[in-house]
C-alpha positions in Angstrom: 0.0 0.0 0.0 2.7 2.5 0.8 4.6 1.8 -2.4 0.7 1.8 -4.3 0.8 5.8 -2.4 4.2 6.6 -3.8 3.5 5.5 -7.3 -0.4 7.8 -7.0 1.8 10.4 -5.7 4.3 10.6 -8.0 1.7 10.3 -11.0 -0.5 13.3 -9.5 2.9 15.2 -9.1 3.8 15.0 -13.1 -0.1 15.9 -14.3 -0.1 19.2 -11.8 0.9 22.4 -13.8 1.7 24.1 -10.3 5.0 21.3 -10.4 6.6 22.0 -13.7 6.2 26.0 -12.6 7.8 25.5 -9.1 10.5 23.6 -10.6 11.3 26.3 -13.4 11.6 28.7 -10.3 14.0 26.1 -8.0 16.1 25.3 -10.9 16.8 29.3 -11.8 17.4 29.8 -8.2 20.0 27.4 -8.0 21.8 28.3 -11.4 21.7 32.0 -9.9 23.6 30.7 -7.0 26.1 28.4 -9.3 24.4 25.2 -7.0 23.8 23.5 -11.0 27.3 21.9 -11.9 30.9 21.6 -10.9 31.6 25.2 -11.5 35.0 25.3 -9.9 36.5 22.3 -8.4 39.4 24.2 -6.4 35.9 25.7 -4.8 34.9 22.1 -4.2 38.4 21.1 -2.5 37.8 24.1 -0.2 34.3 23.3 0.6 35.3 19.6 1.2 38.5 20.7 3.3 36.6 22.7 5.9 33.6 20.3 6.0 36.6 17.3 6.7 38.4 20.0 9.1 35.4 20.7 11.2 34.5 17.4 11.7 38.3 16.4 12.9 37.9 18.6 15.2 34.6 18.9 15.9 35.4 16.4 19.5 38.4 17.1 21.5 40.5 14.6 21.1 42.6 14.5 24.5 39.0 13.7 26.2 36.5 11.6 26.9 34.0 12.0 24.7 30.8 11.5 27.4 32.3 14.8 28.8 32.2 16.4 25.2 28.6 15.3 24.5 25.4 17.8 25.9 22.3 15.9 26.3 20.0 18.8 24.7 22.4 18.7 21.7 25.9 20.4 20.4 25.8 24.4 21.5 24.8 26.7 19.0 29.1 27.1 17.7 28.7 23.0 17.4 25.2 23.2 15.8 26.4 25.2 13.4 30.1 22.7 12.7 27.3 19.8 12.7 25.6 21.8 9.6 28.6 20.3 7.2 27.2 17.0 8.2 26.1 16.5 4.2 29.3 18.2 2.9 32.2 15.7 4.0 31.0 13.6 1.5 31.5 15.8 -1.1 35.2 14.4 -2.3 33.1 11.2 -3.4 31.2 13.4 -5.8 34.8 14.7 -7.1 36.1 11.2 -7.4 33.6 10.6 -9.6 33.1 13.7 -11.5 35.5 12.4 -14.1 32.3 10.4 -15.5 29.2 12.3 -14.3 30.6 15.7 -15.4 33.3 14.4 -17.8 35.7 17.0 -15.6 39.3 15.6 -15.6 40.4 14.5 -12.5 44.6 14.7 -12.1 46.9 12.5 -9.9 46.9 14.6 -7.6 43.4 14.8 -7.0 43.0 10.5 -6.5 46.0 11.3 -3.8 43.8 13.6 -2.2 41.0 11.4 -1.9 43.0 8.7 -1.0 43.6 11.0 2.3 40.2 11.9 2.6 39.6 8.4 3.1 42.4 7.9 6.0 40.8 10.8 7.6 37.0 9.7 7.5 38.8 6.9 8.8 40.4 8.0 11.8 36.9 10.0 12.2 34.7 7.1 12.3 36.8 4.6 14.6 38.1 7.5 17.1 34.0 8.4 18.0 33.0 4.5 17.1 30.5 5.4 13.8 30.7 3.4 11.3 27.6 4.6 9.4 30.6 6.9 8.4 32.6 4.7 6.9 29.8 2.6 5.6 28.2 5.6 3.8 31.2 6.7 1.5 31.3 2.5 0.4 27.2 3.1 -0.5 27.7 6.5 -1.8 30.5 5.0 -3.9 28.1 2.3 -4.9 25.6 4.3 -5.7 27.4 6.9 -7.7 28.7 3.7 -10.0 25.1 2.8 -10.8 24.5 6.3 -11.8 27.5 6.3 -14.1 26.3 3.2 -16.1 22.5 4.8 -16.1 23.5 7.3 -18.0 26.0 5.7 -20.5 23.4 5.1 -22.5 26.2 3.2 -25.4 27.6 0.8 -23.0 31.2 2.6 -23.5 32.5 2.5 -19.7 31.4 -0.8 -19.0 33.1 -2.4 -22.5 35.8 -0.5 -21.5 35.5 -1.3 -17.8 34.6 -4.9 -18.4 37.5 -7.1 -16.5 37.8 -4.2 -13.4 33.7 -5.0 -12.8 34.1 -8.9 -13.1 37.5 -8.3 -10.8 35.3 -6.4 -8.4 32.3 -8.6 -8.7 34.8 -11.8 -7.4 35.7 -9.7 -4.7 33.2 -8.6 -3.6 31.8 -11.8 -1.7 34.7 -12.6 0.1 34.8 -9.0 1.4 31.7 -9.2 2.8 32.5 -11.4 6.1 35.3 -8.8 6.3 33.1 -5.9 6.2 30.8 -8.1 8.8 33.9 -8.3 11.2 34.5 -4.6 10.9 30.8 -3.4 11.6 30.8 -5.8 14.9 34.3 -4.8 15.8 32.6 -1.0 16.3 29.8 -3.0 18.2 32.3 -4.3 20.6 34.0 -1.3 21.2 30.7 0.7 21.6 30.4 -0.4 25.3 33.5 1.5 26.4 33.6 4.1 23.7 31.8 7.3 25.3 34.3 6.9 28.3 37.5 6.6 26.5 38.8 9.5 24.4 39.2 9.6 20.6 42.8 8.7 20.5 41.9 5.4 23.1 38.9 4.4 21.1 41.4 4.2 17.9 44.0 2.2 20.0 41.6 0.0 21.2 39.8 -0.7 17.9 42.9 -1.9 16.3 44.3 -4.0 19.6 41.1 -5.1 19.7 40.5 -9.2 19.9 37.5 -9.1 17.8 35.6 -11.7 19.9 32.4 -10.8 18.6 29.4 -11.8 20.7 25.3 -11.1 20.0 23.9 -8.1 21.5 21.6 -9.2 24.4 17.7 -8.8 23.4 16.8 -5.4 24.5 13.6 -5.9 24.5 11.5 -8.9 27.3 11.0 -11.6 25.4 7.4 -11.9 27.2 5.9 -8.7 25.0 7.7 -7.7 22.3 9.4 -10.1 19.4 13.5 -11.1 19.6 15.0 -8.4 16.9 18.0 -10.2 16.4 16.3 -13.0 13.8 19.9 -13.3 11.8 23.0 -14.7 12.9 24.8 -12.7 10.4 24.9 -9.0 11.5 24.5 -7.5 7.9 21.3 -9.0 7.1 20.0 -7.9 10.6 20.4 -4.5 9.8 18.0 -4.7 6.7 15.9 -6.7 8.1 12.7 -4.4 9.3 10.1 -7.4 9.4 10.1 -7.7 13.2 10.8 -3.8 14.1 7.4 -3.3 12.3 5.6 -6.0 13.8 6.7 -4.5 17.1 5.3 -1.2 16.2 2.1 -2.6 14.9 2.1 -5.3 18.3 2.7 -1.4 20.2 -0.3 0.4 18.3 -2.9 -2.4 19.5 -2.5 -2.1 22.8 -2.4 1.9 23.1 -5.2 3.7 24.1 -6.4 7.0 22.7 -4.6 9.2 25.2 -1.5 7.1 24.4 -1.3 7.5 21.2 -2.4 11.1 22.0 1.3 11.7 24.1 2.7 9.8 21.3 1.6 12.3 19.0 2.9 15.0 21.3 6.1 13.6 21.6 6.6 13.7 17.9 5.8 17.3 17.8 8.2 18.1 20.6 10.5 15.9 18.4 9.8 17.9 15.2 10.5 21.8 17.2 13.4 20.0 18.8 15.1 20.6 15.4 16.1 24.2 16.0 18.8 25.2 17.8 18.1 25.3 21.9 18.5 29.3 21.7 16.5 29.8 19.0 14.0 27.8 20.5 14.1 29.7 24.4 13.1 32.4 21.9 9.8 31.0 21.5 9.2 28.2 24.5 11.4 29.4 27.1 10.5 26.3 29.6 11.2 23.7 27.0 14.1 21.3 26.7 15.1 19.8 23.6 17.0 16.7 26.2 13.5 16.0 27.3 13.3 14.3 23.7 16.4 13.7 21.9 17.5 11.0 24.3 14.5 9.1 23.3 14.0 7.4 20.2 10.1 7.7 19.5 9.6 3.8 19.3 11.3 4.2 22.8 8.8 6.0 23.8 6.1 3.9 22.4 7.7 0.5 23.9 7.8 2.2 27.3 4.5 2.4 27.3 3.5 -0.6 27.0 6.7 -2.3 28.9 9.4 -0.6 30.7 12.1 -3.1 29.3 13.2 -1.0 26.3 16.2 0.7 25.0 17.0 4.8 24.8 17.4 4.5 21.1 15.5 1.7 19.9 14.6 1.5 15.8 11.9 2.7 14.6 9.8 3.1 11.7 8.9 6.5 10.2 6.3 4.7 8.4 4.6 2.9 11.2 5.2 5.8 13.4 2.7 7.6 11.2 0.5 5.0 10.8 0.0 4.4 14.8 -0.9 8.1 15.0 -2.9 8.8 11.8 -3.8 5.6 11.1 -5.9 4.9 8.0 -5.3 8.6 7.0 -1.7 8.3 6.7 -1.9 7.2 2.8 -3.2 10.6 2.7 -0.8 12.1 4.6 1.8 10.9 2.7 0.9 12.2 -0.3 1.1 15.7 0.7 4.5 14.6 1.9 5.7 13.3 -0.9 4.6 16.0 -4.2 6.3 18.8 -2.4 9.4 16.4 -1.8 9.2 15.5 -5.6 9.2 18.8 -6.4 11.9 19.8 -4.6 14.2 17.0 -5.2 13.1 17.2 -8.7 14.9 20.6 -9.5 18.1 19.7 -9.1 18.4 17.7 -11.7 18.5 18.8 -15.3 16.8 16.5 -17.9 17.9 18.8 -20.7 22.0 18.4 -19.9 21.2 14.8 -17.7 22.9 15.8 -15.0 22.3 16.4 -11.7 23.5 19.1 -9.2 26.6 17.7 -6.9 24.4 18.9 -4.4 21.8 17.1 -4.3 24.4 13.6 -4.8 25.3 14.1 -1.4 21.6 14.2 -0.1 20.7 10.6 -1.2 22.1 9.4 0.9 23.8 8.2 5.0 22.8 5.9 7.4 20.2 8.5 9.6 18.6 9.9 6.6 18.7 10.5 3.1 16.6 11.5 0.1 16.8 7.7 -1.1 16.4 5.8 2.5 13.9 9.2 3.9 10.6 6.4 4.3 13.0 4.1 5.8 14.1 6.2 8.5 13.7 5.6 12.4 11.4 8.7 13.3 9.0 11.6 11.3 11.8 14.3 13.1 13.7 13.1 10.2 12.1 13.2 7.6 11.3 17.4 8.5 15.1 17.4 9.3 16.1 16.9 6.3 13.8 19.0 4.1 13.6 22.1 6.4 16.5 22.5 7.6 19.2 20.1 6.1 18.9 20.9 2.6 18.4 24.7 3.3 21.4 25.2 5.7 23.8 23.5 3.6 23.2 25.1 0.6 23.6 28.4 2.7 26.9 27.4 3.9 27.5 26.6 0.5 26.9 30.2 -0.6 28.3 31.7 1.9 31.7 29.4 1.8 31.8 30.7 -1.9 31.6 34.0 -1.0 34.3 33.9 1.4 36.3 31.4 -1.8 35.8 34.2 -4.3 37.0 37.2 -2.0 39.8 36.1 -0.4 41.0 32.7 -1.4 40.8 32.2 -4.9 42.8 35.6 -5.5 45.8 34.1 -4.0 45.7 30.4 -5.7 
């Protein structure tokens, strides 16, 4: 049914005039604004070098990073670090810009990404994410499938024929090592909010990769055993049982459950401004009251206190136990703006796509590509209200500051 709403949606969204005339507008914003096509890529190094800078440094390396880490979020100077959170994956986009915008990409330029990748690197095990790491291998994935989409005489792959056999042979033996590596971060997560950055990477790598199953986190008496897999990969995209969960949830809330459920979400959704600007508005409320909760959290302590802080959720289900039969509607309103938006950064006449809007399809949290498969609806409004927006501001204004003092001097 929800793929039956997405296919309606889409349909309505290419027969309404109002579409093709909000597009026309979106698109002549962003070539105004030079946010069409790899205009400069010295611009792009700089963009990508301050993005990678800030998040080095974004966590004080010398300590602990429980000590670093404010339960009602990053302060407003962190906030505002945090906004790059899209942009460090921009040196994927430049990797690859050699065959999605034929730009010719130098030596020099594979050594640099070669460094990026050490440094995502040292990023992901020293805070013990390894969505990070995991991302830029999807991203990479994806970016390939693109390339072949669009080469619409076969050339790359005759060409590229052997390296994607090579790869393909590859590729299955890389997966238990890929497995090892994700539970490795698992194993190290119990310890890794005490230690500092520098002890989480020494103990990653002395590690003695005795990799155990995480204990059920939910009783066994009321909600379903997540863990159906022995194999962690297949786990993790495996959402059968965290829906049936949900669904178990929404039958045994009442009305004034599913009322503070509601709330909740809406605390959730203002939660996504900064705490000052906030204080502006509500000067009682507290964005920790609801970021240390995952909603379906929230739901499964409700019905039994044996839960975790961050449990998985479903934005999907989420909406359904709230709106229930009306959430097909609901969704399409959600989805024509979003295909409207989305839409207008990419350009059928040149069939390309903005660089921009590459690095919105897609990370672990949320993504234009995984946005219905996300844990909470805070997401979803995340991403298109103030994601999106405040990146491509930085964007602007980091070009700004490129044109009037940096590229003078290169």
């Amino acid at each position: 049914m929800f793929n039956f709403v997405v296919i309606i949606s889409h349909f309505t969204y290419t027969k309404l005039k109002i579409s093709k005339i909000l597009q026309l507008k979106f698109r002549k914003l962003l070539i105004k604004f030079k946010l069409d096509d790899l205009h400069d890529l010295k611009f792009l190094y700089f963009l990508s070098f301050i993005a990678v800078l800030s998040k080095l440094f974004f966590y004080d390396f010398n300590t602990p990073i429980e000590f670093q880490i404010n339960s009602s979020g990053p302060p407003l100077l962190g906030d505002i670090i945090y906004g790059f959170k899209f942009i460090i994956y921009l040196p994927i986009v430049i990797f690859f810009s050699k065959y999605l915008y034929k730009k010719k990409i130098h030596k020099s330029q594979s050594t640099s990404f070669i460094i990026y990748i050490i440094a995502m690197g040292i990023i992901s095990i020293s805070t013990n994410v390894r969505s990070i790491l995991f991302d830029i291998l999807t991203m990479s994935i994806m970016f390939s499938f693109l390339i072949f989409i669009f080469d619409e005489k076969s050339e790359l792959l005759k060409k590229n024929i052997l390296k994607f056999f090579i790869i393909i042979i590859f590729l299955f033996p890389s997966i238990n090592f890929l497995e090892n590596f994700s539970k490795n971060f698992v194993n190290e997560r119990s310890s890794a909010k005490t230690n500092t950055p520098i002890e989480n990477i020494y103990s990653f790598f002395n590690s003695e990769n005795n990799f155990k199953n995480n204990n059920n986190k939910f009783s066994e008496k009321t909600f379903f055993y997540e863990e159906y897999y022995k194999h962690g990969l297949f786990n993790r995209i495996n959402i059968l049982l965290v829906n049936d969960n949900l669904i178990f949830a929404k039958n045994n809330l009442s009305k004034f459950q599913i009322d503070l459920v509601k709330q909740f979400q809406i605390n959730q959704i203002i939660s996504i401004a900064p705490q000052p600007i906030i204080n502006i508005f509500l000067q009682d409320f507290n964005k920790s009251d609801y970021l240390k909760y995952s909603t379906a959290s929230y739901i499964y302590g409700i019905i039994d206190n044996m839960y975790g802080v961050k449990s998985i959720g479903s934005v999907l289900i989420h909406l359904y136990i709230i709106f229930d039969i009306y959430v097909y509607l609901i969704l399409i309103f959600i989805f024509i703006p979003s295909f409207i938006i989305f839409d207008s950064f990419y350009f059928p006449s040149e069939k390309k796509f903005s660089p921009y809007i590459l690095i919105f399809f897609y990370t672990t949290s949320f993504g234009i590509l995984n946005m219905l498969a996300t844990s909470d609806i805070s997401n979803v409004f995340t991403l298109i209200l103030r994601s999106i927006p405040q990146t491509l501001l930085y964007i602007i204004f980091a070009r700004y500051i490129f044109n009037l003092f940096v590229k003078k001097n290169i």
